[in-house]
Backbone as XML, in Angstrom:
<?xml version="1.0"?>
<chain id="A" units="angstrom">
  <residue number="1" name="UNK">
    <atom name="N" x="7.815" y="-36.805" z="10.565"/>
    <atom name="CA" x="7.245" y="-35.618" z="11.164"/>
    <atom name="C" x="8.335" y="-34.926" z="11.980"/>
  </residue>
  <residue number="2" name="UNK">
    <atom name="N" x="8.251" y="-33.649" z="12.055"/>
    <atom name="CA" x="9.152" y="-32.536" z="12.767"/>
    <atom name="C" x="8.655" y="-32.006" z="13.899"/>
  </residue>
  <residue number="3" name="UNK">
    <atom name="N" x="8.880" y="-31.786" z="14.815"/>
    <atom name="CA" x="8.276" y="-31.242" z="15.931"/>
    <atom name="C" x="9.266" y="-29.426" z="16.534"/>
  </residue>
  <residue number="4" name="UNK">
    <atom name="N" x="8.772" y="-28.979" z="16.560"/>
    <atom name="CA" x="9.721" y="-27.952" z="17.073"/>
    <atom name="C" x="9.056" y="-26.710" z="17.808"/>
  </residue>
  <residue number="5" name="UNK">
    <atom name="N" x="9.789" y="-26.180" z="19.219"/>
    <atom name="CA" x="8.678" y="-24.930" z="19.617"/>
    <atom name="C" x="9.309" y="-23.966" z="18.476"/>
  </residue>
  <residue number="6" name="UNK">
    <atom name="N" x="8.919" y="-23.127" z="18.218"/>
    <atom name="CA" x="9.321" y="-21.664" z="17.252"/>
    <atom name="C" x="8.862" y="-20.650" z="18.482"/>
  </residue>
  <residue number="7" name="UNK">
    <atom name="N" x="10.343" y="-19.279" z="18.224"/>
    <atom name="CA" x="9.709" y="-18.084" z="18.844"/>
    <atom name="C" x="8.842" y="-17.624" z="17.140"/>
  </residue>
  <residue number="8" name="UNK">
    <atom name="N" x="7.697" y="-17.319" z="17.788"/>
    <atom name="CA" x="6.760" y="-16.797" z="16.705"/>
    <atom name="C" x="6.392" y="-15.388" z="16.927"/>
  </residue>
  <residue number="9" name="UNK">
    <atom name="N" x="6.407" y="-14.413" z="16.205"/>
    <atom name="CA" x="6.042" y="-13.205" z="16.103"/>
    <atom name="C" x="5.009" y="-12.419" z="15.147"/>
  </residue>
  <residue number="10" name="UNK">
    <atom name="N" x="3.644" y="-12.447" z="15.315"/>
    <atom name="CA" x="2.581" y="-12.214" z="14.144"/>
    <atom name="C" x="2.651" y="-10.730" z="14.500"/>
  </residue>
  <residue number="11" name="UNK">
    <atom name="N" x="2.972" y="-10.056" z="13.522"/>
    <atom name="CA" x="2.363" y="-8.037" z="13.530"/>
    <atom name="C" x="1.304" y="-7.908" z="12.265"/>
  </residue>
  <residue number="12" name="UNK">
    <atom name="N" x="1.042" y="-6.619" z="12.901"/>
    <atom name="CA" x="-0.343" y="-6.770" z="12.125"/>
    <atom name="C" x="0.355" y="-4.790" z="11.680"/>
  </residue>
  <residue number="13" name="UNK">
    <atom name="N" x="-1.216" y="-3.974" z="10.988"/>
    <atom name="CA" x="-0.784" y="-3.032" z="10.454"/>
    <atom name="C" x="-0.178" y="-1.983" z="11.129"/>
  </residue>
  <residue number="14" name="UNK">
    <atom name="N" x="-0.657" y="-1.947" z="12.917"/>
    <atom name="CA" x="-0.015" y="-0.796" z="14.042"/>
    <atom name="C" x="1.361" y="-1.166" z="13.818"/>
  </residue>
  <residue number="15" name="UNK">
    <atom name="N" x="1.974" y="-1.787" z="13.884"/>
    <atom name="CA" x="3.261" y="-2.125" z="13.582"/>
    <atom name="C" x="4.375" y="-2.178" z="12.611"/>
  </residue>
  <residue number="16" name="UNK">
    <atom name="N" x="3.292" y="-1.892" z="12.027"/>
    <atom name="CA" x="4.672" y="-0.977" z="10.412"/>
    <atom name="C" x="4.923" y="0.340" z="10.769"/>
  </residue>
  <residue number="17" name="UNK">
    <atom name="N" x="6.434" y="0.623" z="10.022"/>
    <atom name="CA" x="7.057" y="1.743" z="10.332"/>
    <atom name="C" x="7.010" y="2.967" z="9.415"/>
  </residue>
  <residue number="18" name="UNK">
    <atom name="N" x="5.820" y="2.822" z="8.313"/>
    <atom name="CA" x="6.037" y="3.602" z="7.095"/>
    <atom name="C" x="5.055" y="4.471" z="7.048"/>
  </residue>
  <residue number="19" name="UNK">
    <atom name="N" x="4.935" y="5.398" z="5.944"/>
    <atom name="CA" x="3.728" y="5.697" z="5.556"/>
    <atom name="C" x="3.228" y="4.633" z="4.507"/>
  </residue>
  <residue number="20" name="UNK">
    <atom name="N" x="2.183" y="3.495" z="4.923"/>
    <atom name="CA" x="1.940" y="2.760" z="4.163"/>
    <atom name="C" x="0.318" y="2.654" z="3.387"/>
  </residue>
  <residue number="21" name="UNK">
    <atom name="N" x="-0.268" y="3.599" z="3.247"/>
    <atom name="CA" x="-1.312" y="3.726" z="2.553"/>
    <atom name="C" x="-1.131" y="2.922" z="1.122"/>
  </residue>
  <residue number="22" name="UNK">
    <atom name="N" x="0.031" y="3.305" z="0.440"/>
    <atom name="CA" x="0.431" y="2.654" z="-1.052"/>
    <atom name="C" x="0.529" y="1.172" z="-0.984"/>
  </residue>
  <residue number="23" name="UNK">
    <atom name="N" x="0.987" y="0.762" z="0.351"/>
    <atom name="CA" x="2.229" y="-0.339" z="0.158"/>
    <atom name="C" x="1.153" y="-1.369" z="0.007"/>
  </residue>
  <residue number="24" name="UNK">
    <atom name="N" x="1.584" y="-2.203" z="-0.861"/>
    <atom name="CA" x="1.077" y="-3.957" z="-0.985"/>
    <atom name="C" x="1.634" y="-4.720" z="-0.285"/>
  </residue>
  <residue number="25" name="UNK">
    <atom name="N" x="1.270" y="-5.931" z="-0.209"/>
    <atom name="CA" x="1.312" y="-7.105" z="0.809"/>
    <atom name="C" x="2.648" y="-7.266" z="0.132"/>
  </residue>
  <residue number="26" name="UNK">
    <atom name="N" x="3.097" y="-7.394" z="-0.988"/>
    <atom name="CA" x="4.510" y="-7.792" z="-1.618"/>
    <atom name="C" x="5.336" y="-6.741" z="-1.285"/>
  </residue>
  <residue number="27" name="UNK">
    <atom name="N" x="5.113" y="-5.585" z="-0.542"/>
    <atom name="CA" x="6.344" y="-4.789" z="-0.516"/>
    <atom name="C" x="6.551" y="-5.004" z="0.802"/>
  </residue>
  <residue number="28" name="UNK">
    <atom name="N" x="5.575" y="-5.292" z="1.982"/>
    <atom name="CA" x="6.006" y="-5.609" z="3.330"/>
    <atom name="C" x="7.166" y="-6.316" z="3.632"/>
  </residue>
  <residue number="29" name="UNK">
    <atom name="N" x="8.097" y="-6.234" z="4.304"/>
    <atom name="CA" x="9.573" y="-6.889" z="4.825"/>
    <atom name="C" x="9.445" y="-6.032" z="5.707"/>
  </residue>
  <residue number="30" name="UNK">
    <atom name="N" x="10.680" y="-6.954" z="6.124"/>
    <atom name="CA" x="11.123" y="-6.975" z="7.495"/>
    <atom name="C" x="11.783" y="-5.304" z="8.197"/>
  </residue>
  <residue number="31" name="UNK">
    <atom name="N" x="11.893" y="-4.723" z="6.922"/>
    <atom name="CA" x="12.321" y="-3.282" z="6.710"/>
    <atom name="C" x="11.388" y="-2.189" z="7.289"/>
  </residue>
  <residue number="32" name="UNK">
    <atom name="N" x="10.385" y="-3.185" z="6.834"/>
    <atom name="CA" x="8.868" y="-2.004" z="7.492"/>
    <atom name="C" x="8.658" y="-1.941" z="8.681"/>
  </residue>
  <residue number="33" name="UNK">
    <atom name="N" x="8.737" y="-3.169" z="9.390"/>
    <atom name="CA" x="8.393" y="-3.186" z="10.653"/>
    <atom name="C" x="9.304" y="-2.088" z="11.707"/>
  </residue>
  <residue number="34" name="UNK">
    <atom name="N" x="8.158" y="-1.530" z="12.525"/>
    <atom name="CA" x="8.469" y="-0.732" z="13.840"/>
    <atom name="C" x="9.255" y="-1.167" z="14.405"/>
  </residue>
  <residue number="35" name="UNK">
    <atom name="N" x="10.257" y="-2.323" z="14.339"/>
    <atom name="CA" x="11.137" y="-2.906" z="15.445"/>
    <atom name="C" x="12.852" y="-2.981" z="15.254"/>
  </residue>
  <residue number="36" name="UNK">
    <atom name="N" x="13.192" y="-3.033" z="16.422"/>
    <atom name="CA" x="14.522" y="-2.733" z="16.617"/>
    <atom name="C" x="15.098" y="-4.248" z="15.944"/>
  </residue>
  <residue number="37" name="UNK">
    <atom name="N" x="15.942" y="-4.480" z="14.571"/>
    <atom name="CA" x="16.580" y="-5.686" z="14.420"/>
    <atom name="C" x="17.003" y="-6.536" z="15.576"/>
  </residue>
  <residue number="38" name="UNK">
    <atom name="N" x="17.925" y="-5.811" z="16.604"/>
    <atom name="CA" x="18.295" y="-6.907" z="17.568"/>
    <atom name="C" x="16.561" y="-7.311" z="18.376"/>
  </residue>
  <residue number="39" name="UNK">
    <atom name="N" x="16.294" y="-6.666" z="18.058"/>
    <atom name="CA" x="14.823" y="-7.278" z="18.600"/>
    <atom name="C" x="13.869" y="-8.457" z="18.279"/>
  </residue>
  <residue number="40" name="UNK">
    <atom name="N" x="14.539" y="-8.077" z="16.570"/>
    <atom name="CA" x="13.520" y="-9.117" z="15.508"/>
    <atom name="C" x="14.514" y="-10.631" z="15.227"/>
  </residue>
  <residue number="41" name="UNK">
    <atom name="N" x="15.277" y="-10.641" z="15.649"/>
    <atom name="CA" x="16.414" y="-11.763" z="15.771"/>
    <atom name="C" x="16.247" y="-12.665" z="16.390"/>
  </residue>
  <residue number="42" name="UNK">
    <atom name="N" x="15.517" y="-12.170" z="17.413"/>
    <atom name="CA" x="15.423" y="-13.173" z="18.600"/>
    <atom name="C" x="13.786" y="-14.651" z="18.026"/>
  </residue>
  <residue number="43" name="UNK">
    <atom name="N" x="13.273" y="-14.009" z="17.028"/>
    <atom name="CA" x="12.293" y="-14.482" z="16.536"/>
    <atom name="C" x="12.435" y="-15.536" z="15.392"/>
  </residue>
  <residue number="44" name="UNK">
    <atom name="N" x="12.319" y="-16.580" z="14.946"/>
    <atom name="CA" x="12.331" y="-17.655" z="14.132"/>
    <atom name="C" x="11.242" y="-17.438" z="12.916"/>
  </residue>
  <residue number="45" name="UNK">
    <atom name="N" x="10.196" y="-16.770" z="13.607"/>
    <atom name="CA" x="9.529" y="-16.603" z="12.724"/>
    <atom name="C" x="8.179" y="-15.581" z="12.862"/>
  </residue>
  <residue number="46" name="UNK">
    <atom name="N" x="8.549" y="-14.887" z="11.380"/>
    <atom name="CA" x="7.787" y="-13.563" z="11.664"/>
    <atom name="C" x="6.742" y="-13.254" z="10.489"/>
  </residue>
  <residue number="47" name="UNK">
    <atom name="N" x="5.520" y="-13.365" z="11.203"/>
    <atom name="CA" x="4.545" y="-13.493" z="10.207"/>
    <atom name="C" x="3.241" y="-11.676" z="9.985"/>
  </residue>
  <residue number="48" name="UNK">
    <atom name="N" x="3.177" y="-11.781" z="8.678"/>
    <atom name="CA" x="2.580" y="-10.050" z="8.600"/>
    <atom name="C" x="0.907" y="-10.311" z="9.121"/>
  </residue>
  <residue number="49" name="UNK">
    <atom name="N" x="0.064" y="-10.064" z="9.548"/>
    <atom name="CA" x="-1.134" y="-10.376" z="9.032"/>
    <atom name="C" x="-1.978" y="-9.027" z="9.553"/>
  </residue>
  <residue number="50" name="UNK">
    <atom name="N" x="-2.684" y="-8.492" z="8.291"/>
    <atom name="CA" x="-3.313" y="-7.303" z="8.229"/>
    <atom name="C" x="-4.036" y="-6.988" z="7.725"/>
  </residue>
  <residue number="51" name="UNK">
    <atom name="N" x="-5.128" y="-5.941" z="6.812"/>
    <atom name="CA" x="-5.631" y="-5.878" z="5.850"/>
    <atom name="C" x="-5.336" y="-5.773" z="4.700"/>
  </residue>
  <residue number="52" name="UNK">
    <atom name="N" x="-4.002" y="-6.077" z="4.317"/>
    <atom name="CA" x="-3.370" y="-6.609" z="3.186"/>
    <atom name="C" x="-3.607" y="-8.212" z="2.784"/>
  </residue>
  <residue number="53" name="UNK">
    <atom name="N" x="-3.393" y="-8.669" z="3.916"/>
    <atom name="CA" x="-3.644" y="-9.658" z="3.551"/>
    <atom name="C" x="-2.506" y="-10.806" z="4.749"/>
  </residue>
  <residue number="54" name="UNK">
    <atom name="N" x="-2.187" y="-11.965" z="4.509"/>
    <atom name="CA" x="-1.259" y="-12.623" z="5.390"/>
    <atom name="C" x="0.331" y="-12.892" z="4.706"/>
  </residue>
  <residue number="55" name="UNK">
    <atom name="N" x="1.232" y="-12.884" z="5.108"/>
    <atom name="CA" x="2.443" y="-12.890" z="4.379"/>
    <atom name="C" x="3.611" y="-13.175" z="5.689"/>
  </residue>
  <residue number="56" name="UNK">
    <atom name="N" x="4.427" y="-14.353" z="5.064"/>
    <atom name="CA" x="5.409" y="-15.155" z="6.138"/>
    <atom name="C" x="6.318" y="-14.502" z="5.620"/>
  </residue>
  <residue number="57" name="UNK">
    <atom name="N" x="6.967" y="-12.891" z="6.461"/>
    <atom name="CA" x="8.753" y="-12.502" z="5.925"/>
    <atom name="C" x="9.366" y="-12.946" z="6.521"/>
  </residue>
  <residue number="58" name="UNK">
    <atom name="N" x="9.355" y="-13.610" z="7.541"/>
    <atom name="CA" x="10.539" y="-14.350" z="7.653"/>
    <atom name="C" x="10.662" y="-16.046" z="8.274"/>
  </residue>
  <residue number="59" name="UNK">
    <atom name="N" x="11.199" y="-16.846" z="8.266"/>
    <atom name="CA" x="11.155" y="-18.116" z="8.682"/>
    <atom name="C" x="12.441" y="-18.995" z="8.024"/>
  </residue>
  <residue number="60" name="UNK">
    <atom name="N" x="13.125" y="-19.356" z="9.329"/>
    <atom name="CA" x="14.044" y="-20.225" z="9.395"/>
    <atom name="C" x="13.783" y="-22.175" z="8.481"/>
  </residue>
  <residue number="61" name="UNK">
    <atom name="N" x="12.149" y="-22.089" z="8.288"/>
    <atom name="CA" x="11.999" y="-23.813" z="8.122"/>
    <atom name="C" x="11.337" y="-24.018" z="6.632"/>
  </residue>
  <residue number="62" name="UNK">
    <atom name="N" x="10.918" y="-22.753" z="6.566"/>
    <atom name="CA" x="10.146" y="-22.806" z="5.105"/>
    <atom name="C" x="10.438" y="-21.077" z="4.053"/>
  </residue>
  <residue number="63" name="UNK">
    <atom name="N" x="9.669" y="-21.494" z="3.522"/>
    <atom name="CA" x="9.848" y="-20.402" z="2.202"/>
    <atom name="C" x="8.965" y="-19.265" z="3.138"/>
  </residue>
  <residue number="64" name="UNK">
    <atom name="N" x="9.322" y="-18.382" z="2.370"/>
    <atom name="CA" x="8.349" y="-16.963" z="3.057"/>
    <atom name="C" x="7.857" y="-16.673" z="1.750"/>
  </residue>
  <residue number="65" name="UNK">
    <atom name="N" x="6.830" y="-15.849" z="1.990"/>
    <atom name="CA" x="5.540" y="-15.272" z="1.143"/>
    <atom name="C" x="4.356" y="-15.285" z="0.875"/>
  </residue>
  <residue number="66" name="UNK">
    <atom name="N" x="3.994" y="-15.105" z="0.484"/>
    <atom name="CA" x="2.125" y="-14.573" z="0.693"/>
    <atom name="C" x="1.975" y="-16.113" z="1.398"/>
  </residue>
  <residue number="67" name="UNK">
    <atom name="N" x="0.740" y="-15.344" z="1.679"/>
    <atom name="CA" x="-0.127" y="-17.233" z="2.730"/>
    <atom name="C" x="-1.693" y="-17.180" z="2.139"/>
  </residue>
  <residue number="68" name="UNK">
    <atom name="N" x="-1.559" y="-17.724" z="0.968"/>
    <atom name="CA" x="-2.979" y="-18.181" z="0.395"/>
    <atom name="C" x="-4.056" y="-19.239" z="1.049"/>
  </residue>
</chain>
């Protein structure tokens, strides 16, 4: 077993930077988000969750992508 704190960061849909009416849960990255990179750095792990659906873009310990 692994134990570890994570900085964790969940955004949801206020927090995208697009016009995203079109966008699918597979086009969300880290690109979309409202936030300043040196901002999003500081985070280990950054998870989408919205009415798209849930989706891990980013994480240092595991795979990222959809969260079934």
């Amino acid at each position: 077993m692994e134990r570890r704190l994570v900085n964790l960061l969940i955004v949801n849909d206020n927090d995208l930077n697009c016009n995203c009416k079109d966008l699918s849960l597979d086009d969300i990255n880290i690109s979309k988000l409202g936030f300043n990179m040196a901002d999003l750095e500081k985070f280990e792990v950054i998870i989408y969750k919205g009415k798209r659906g849930t989706k891990l873009i980013r994480s240092k310990y595991t795979k990222t992508g959809k969260v079934i």
